[in-house]
N, CA and C atoms of all chains as a GROMACS GRO file, in nm:
protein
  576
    1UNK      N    1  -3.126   1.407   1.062
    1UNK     CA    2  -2.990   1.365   1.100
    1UNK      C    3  -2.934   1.460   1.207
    2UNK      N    4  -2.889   1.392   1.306
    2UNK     CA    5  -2.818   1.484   1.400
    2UNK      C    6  -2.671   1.494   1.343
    3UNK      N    7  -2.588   1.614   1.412
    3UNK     CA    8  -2.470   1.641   1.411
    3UNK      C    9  -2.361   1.603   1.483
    4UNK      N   10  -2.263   1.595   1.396
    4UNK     CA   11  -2.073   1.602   1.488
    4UNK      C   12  -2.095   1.478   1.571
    5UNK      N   13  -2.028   1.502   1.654
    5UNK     CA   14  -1.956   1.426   1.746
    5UNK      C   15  -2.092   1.351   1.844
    6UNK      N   16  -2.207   1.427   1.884
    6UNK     CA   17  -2.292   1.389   1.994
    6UNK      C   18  -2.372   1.259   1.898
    7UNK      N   19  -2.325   1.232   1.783
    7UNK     CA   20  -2.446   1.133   1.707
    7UNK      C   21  -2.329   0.992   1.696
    8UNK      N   22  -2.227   1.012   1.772
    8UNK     CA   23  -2.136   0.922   1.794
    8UNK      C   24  -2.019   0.868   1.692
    9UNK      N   25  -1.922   1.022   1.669
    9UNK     CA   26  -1.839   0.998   1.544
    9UNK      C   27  -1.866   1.019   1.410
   10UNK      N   28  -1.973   1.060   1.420
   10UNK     CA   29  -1.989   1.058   1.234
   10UNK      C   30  -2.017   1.228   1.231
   11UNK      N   31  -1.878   1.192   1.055
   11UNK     CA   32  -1.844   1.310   1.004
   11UNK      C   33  -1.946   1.357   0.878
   12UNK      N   34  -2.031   1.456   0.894
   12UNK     CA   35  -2.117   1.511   0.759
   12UNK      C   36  -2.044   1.549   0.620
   13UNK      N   37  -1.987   1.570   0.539
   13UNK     CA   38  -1.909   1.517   0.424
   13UNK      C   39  -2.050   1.625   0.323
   14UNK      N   40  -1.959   1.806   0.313
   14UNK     CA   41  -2.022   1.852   0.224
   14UNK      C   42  -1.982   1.944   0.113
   15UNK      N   43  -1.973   1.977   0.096
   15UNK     CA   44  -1.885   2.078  -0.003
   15UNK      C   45  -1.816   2.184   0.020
   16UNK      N   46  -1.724   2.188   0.124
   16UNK     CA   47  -1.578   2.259   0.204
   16UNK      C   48  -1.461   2.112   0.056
   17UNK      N   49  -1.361   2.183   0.111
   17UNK     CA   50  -1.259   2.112   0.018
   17UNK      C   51  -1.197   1.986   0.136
   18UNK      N   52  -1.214   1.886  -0.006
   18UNK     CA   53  -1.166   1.740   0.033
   18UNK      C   54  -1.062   1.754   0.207
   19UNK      N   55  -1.020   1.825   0.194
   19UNK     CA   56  -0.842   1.825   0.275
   19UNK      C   57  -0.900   1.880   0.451
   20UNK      N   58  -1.026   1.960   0.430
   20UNK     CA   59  -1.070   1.980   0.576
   20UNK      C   60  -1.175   1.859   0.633
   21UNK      N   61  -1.188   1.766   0.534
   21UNK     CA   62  -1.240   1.664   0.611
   21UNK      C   63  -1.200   1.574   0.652
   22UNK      N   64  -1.090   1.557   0.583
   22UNK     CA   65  -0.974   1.452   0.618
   22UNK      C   66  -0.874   1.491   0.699
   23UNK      N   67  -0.905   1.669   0.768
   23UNK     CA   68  -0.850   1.666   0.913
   23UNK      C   69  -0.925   1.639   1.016
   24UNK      N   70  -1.041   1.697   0.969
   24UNK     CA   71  -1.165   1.636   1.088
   24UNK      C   72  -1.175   1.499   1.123
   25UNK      N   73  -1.156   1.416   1.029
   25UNK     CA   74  -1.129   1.296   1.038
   25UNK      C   75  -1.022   1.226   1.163
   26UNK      N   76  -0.910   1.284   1.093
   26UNK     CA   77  -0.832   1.220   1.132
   26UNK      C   78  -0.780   1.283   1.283
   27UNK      N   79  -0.844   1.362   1.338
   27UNK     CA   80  -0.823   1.445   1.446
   27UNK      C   81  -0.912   1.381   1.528
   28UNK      N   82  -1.037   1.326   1.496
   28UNK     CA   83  -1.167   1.265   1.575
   28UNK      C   84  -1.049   1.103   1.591
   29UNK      N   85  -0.966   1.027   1.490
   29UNK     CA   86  -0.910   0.900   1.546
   29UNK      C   87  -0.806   0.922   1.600
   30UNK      N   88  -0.719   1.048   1.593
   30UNK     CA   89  -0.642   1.069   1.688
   30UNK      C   90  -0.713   1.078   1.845
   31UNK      N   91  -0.794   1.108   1.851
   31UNK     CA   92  -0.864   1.138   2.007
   31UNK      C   93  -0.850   1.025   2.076
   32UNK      N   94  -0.872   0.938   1.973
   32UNK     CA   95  -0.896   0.801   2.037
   32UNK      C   96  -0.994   0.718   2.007
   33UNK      N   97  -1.078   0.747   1.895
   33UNK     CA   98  -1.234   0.714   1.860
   33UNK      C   99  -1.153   0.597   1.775
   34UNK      N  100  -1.205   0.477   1.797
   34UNK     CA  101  -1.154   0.366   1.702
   34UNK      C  102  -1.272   0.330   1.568
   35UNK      N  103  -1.404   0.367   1.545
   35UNK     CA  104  -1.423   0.441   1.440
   35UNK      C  105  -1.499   0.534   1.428
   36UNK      N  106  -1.550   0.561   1.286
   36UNK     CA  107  -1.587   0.690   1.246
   36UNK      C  108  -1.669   0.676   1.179
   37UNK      N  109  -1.730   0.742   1.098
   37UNK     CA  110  -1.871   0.743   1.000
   37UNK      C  111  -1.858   0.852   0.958
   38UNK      N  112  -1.842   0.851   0.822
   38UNK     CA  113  -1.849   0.931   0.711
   38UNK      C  114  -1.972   0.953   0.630
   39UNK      N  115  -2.057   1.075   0.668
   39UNK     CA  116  -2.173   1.049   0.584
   39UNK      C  117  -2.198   1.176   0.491
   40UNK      N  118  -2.270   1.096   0.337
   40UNK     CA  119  -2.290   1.238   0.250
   40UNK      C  120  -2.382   1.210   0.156
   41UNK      N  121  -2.446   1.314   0.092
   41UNK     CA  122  -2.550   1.316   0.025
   41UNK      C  123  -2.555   1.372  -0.150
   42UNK      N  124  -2.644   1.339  -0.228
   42UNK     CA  125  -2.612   1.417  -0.360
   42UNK      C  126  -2.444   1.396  -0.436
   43UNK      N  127  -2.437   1.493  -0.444
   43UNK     CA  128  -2.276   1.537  -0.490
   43UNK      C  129  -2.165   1.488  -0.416
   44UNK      N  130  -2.182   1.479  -0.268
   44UNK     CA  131  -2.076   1.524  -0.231
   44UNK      C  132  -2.076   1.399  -0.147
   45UNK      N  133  -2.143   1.266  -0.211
   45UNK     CA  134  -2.099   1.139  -0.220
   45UNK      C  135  -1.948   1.073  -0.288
   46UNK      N  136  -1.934   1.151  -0.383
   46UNK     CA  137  -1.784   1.166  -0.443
   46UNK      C  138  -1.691   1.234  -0.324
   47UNK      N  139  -1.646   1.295  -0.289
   47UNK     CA  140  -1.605   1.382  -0.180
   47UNK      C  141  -1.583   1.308  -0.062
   48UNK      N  142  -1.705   1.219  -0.010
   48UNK     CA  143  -1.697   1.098   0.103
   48UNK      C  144  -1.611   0.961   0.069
   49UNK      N  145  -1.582   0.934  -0.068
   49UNK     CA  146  -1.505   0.824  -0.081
   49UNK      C  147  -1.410   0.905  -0.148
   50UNK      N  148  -1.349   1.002  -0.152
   50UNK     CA  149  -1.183   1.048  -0.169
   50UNK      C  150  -1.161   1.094  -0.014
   51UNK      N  151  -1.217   1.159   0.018
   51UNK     CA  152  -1.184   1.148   0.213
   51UNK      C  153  -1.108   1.028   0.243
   52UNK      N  154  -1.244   0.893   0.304
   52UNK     CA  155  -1.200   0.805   0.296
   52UNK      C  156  -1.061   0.747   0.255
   53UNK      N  157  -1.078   0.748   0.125
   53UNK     CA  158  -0.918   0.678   0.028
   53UNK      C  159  -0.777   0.728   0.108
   54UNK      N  160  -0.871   0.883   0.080
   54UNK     CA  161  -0.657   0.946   0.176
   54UNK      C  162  -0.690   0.924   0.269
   55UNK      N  163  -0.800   0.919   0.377
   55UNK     CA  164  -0.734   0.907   0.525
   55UNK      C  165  -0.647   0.774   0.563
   56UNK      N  166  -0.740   0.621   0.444
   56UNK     CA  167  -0.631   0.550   0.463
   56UNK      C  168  -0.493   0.498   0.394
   57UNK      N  169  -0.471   0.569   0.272
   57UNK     CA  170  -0.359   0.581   0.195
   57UNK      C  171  -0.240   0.634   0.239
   58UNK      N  172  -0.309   0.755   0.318
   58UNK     CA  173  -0.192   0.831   0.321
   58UNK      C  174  -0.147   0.888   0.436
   59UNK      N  175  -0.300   0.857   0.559
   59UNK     CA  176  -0.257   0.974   0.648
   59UNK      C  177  -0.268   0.872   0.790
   60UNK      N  178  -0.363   0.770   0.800
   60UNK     CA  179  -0.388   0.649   0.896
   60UNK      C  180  -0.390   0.504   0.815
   61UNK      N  181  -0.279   0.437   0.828
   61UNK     CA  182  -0.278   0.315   0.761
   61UNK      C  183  -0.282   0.208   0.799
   62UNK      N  184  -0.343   0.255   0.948
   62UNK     CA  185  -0.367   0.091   1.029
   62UNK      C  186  -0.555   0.131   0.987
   63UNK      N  187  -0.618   0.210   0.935
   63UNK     CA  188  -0.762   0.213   0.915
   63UNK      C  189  -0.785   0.146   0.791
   64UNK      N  190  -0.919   0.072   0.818
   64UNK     CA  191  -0.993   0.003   0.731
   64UNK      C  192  -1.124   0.069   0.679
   65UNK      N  193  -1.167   0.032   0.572
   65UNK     CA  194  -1.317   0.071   0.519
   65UNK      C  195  -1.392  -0.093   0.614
   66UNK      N  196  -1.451  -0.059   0.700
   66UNK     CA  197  -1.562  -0.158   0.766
   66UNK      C  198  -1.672  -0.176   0.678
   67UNK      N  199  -1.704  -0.077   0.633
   67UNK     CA  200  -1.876  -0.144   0.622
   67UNK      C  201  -1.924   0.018   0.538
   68UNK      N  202  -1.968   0.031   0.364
   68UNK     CA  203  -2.032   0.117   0.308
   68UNK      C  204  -2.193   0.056   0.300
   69UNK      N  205  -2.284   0.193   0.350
   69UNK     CA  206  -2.400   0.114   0.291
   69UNK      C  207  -2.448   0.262   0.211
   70UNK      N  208  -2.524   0.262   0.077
   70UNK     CA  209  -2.633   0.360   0.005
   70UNK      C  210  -2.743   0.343   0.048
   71UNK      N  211  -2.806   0.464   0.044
   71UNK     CA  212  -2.926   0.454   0.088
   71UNK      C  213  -2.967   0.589  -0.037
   72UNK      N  214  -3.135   0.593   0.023
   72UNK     CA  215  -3.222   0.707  -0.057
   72UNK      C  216  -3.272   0.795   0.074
   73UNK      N  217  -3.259   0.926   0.064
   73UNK     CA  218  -3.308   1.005   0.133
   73UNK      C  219  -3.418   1.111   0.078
   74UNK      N  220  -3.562   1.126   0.193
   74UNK     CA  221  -3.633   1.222   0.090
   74UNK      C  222  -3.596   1.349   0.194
   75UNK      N  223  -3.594   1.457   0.104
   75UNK     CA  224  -3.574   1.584   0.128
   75UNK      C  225  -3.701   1.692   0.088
   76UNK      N  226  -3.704   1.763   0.212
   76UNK     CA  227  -3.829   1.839   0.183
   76UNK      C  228  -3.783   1.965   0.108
   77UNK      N  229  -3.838   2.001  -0.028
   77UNK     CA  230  -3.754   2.127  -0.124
   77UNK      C  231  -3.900   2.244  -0.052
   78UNK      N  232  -3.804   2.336  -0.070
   78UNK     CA  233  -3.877   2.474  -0.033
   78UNK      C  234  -3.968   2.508  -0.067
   79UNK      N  235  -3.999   2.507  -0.213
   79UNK     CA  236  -4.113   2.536  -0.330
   79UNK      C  237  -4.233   2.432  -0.264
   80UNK      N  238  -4.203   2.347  -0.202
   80UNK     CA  239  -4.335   2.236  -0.171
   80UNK      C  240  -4.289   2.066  -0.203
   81UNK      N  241  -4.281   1.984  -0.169
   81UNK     CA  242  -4.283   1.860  -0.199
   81UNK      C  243  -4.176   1.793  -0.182
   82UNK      N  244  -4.147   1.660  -0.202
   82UNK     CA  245  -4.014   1.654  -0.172
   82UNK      C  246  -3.922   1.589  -0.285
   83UNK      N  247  -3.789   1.551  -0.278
   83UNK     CA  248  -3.731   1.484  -0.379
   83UNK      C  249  -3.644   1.415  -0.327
   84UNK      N  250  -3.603   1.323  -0.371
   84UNK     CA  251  -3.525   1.160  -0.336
   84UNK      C  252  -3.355   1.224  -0.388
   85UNK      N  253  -3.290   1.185  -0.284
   85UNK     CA  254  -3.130   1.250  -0.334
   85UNK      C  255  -3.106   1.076  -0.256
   86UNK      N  256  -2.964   1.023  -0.299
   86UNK     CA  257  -2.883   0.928  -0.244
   86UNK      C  258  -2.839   0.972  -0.189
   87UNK      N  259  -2.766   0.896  -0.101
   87UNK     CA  260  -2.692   0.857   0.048
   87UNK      C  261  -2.597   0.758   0.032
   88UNK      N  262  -2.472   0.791   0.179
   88UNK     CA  263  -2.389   0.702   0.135
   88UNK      C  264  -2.333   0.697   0.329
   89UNK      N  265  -2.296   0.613   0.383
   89UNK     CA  266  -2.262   0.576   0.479
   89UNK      C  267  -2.074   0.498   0.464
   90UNK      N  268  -2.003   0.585   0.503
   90UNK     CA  269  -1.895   0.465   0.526
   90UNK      C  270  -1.836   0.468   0.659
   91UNK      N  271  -1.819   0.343   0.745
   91UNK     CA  272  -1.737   0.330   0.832
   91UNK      C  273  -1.602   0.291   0.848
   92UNK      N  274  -1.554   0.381   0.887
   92UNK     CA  275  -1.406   0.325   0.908
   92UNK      C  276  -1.370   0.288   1.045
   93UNK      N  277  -1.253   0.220   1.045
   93UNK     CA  278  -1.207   0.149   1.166
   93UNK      C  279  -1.077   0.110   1.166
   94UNK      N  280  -1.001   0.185   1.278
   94UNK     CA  281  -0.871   0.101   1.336
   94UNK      C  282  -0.825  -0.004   1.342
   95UNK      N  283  -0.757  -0.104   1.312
   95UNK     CA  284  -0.751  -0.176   1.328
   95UNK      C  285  -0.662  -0.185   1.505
   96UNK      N  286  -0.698  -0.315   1.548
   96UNK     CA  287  -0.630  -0.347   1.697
   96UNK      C  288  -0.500  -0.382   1.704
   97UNK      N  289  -0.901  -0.095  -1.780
   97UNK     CA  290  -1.039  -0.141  -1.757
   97UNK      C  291  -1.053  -0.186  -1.946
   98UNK      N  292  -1.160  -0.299  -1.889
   98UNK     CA  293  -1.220  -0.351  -1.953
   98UNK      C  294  -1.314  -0.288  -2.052
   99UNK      N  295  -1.408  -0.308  -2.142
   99UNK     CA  296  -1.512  -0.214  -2.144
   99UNK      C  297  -1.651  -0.321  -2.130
  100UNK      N  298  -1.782  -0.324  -2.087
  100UNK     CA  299  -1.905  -0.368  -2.125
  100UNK      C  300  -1.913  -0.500  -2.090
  101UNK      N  301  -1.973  -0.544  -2.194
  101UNK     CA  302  -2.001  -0.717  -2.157
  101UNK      C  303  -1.916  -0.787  -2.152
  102UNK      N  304  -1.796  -0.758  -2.227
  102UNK     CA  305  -1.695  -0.858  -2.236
  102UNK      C  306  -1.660  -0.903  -2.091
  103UNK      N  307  -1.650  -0.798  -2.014
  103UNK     CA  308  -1.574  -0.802  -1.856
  103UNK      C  309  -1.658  -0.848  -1.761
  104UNK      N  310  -1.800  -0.892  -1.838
  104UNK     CA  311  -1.894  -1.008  -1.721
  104UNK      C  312  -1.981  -0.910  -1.667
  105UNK      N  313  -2.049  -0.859  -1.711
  105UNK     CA  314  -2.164  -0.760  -1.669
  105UNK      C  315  -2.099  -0.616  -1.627
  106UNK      N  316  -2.006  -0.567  -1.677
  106UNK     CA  317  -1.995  -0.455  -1.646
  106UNK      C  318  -2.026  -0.294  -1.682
  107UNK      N  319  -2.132  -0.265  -1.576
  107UNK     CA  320  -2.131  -0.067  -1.655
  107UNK      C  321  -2.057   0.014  -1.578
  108UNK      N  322  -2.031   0.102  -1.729
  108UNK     CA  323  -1.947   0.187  -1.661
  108UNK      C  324  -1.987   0.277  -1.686
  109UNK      N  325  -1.982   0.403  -1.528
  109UNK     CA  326  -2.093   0.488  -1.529
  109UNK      C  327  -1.981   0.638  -1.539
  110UNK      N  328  -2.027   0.666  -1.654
  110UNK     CA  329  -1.936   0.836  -1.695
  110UNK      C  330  -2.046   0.941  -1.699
  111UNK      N  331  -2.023   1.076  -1.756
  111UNK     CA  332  -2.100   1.173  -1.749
  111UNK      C  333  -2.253   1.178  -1.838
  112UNK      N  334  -2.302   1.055  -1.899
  112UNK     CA  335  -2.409   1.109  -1.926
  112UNK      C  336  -2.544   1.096  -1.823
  113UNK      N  337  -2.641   1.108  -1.866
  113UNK     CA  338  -2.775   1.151  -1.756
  113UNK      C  339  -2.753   0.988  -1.644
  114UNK      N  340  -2.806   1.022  -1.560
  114UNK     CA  341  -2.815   0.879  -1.481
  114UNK      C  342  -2.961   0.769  -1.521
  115UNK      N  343  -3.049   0.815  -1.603
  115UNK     CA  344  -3.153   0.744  -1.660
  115UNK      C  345  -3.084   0.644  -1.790
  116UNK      N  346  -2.986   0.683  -1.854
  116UNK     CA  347  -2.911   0.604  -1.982
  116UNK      C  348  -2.854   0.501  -1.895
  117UNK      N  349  -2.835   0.527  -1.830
  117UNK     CA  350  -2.710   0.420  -1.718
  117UNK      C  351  -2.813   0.343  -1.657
  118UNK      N  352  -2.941   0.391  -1.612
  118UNK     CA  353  -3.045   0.330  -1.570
  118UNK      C  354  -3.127   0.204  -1.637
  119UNK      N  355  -3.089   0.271  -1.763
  119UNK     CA  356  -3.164   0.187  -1.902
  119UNK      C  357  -3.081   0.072  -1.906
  120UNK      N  358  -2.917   0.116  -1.938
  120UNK     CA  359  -2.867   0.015  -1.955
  120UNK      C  360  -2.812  -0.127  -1.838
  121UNK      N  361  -2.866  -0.117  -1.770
  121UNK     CA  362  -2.878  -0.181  -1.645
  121UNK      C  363  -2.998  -0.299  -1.620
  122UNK      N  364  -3.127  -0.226  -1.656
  122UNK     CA  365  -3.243  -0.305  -1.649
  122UNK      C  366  -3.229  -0.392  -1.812
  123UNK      N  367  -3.177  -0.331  -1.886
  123UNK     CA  368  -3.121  -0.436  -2.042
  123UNK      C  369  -3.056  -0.577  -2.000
  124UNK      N  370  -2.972  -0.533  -1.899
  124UNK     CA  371  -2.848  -0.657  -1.867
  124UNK      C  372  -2.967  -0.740  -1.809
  125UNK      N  373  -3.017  -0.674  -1.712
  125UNK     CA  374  -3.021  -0.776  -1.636
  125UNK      C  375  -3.208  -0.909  -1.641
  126UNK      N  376  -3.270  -0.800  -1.744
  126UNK     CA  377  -3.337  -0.842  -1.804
  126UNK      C  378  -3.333  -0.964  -1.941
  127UNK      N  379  -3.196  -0.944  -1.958
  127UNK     CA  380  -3.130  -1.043  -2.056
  127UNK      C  381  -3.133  -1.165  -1.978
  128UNK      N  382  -3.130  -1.197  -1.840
  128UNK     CA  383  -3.127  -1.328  -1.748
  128UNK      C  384  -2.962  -1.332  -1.660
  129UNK      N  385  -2.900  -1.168  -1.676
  129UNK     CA  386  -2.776  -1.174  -1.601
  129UNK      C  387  -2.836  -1.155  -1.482
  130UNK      N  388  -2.760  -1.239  -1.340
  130UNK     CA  389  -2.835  -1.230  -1.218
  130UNK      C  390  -2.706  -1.129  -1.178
  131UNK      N  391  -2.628  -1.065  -1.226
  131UNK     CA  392  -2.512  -1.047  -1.111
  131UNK      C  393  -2.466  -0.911  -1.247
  132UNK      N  394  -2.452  -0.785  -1.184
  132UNK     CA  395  -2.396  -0.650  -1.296
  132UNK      C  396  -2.313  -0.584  -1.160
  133UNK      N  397  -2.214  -0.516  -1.218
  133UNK     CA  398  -2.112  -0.467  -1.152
  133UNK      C  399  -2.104  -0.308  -1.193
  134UNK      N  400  -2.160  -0.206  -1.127
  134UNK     CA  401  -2.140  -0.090  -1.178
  134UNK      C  402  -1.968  -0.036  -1.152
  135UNK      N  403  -1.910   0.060  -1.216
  135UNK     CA  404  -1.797   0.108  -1.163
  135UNK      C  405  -1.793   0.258  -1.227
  136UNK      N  406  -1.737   0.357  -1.142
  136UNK     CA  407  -1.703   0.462  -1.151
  136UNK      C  408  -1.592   0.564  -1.113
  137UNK      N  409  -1.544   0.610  -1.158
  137UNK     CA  410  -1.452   0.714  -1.118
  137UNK      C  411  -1.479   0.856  -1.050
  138UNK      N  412  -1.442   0.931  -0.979
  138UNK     CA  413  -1.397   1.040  -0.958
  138UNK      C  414  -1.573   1.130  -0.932
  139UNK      N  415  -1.610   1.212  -1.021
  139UNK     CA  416  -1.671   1.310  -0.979
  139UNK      C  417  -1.820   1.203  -1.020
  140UNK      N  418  -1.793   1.090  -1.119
  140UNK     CA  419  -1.944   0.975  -1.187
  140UNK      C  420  -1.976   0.912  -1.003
  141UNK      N  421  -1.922   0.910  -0.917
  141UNK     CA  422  -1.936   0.806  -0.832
  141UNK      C  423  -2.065   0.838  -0.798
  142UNK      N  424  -2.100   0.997  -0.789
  142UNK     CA  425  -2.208   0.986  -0.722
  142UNK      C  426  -2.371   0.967  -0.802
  143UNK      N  427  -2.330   0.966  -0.958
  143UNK     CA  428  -2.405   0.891  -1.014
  143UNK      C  429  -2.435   0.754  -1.011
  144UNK      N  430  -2.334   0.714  -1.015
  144UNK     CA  431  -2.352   0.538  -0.995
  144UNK      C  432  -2.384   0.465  -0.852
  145UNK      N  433  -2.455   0.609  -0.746
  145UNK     CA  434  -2.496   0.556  -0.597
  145UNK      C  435  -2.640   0.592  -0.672
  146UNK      N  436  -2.656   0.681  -0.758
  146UNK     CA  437  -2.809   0.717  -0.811
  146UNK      C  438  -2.835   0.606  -0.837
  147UNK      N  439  -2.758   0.601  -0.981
  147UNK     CA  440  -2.828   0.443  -1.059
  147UNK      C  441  -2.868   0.381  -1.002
  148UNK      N  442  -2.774   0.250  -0.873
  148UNK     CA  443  -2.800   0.180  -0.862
  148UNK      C  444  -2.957   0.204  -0.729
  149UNK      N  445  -2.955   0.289  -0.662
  149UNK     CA  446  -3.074   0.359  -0.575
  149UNK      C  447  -3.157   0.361  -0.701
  150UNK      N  448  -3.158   0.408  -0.782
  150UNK     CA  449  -3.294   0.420  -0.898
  150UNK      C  450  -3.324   0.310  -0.915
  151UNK      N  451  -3.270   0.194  -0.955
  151UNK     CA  452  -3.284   0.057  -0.992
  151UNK      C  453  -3.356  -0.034  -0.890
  152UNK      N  454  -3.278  -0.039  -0.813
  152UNK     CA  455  -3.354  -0.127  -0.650
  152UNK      C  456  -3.466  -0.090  -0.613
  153UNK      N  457  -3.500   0.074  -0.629
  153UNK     CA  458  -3.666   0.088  -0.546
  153UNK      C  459  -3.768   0.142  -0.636
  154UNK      N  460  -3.707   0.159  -0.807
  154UNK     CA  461  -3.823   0.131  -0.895
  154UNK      C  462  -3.830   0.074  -1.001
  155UNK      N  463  -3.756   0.037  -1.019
  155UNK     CA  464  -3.728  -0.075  -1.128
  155UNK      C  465  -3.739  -0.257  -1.135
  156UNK      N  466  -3.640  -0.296  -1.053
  156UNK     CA  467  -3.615  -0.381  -0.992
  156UNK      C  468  -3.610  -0.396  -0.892
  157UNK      N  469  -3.734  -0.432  -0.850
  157UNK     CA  470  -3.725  -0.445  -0.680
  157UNK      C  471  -3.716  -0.573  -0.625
  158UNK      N  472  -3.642  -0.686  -0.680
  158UNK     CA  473  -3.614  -0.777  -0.610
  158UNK      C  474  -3.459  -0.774  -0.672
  159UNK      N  475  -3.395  -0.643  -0.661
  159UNK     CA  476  -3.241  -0.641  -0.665
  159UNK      C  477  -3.184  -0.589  -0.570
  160UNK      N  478  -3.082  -0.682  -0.490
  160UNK     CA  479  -3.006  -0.608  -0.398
  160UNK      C  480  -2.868  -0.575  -0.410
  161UNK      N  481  -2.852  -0.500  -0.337
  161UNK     CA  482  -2.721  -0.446  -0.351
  161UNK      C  483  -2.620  -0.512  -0.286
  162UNK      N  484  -2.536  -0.617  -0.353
  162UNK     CA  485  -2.414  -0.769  -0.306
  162UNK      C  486  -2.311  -0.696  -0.224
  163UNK      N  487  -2.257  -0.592  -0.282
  163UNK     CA  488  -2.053  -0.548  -0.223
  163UNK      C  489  -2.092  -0.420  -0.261
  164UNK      N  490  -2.017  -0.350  -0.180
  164UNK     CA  491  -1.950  -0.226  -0.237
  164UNK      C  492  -1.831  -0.220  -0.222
  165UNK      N  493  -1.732  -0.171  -0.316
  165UNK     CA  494  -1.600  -0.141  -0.293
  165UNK      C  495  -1.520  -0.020  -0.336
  166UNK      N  496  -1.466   0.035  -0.261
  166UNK     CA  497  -1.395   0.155  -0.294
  166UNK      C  498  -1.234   0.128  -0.294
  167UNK      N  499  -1.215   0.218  -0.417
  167UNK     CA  500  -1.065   0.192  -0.427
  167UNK      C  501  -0.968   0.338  -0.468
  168UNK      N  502  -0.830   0.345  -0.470
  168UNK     CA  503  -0.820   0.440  -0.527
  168UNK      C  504  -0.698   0.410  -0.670
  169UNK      N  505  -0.736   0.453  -0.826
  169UNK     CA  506  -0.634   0.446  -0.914
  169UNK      C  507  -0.598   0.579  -0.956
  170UNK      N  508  -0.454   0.476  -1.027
  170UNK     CA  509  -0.365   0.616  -1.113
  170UNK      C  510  -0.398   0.596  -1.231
  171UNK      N  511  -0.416   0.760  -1.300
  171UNK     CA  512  -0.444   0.796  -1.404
  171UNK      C  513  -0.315   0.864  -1.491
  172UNK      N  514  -0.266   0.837  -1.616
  172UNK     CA  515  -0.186   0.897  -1.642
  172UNK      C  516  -0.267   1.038  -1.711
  173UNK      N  517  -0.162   1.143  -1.656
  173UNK     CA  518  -0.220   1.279  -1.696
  173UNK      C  519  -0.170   1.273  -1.819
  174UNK      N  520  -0.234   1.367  -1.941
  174UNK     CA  521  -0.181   1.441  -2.076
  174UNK      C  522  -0.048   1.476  -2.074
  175UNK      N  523  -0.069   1.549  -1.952
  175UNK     CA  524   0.072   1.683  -1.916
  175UNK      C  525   0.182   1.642  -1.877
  176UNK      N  526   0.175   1.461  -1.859
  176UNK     CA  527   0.284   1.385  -1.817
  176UNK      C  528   0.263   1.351  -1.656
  177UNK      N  529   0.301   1.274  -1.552
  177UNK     CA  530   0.305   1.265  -1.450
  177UNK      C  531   0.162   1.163  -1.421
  178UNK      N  532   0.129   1.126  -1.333
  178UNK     CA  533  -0.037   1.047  -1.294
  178UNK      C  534  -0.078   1.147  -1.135
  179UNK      N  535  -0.232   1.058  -1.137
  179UNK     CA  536  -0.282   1.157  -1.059
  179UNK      C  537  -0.389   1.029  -0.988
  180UNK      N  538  -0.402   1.071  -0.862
  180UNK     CA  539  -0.492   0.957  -0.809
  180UNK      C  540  -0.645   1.004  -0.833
  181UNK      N  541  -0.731   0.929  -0.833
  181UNK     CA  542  -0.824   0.912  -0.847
  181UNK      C  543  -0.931   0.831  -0.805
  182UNK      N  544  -1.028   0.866  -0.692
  182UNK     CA  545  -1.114   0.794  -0.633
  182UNK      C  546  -1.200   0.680  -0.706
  183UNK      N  547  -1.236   0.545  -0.717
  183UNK     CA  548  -1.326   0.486  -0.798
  183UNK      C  549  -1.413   0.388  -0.712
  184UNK      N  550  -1.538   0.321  -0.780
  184UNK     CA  551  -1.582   0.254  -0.719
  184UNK      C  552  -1.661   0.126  -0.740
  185UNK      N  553  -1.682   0.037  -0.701
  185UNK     CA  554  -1.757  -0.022  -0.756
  185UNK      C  555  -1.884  -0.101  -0.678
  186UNK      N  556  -2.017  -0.104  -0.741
  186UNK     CA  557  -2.134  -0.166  -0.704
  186UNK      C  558  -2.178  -0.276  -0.737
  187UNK      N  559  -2.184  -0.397  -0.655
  187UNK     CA  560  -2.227  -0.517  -0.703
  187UNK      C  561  -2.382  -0.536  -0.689
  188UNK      N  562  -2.487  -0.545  -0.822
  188UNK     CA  563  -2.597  -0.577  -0.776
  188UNK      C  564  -2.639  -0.713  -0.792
  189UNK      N  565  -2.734  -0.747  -0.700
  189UNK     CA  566  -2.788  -0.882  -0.798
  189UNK      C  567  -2.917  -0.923  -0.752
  190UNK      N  568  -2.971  -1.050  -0.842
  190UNK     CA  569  -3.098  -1.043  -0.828
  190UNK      C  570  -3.123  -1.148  -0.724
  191UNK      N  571  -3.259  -1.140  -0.621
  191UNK     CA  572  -3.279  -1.261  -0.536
  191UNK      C  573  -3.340  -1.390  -0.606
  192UNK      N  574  -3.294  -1.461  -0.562
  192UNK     CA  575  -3.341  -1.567  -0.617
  192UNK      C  576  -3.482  -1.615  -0.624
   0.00000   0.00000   0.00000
């Protein structure tokens, strides 16, 4: 997975507290980006849909949830081999 | 909320292992339900992206994943007052 902004809007979603992602967020649709991509893995799949919720509850309320998809990701562990963690994709979007 | 079968295929995914939730999933739907609705709250969500990822690519592999929906409810606290709370829900079902 590439990073930030050069992979076209999408925010990595990891275990910093809920409230700095939902400035990152909402600082990337202030720019002007009409949407975004929220992506996270393991744990901190919980974390990516409370982001989400407040950015549009409370903080951008012309934004929509577009489109969640799960997925399975394999991860290569250190010790040798790999192991399957979930994934979670959400897009959000401005409305016009 | 509802609890179980009564509410039309519904699990509801809380803190125990994600293999019990796993079990009880391939039960439903092995019974001849084509259509189960996982739902979760708060810190379970990112179990119930396991489950249903465990289910689709070894269990049941002619189950796909219908809707996802994210929402956010109030919880009344002990201490008096409510508190929001991220939840979610997974629609799976089987292909025909």
């Amino acid at each position: 997975m590439s990073k930030g902004k050069a992979a076209g809007n999408v925010v990595f979603i990891g275990s910093k507290p809920v409230m700095s992602y939902v400035l990152a967020c909402i600082t990337q649709l202030n720019e002007g980006n009409q949407k975004l991509i929220l992506k996270a893995r393991g744990r901190a799949i919980s974390r990516a849909v409370d982001t989400a919720e407040i950015i549009r509850h409370r903080f951008v309320t012309d934004a929509v949830i577009k489109e969640i998809i799960i997925s399975t990701e394999q991860i290569e562990r250190s010790e040798g081999g790999t192991a399957n963690v979930s994934a979670i994709e959400i897009t959000i979007s401005k409305k016009k």
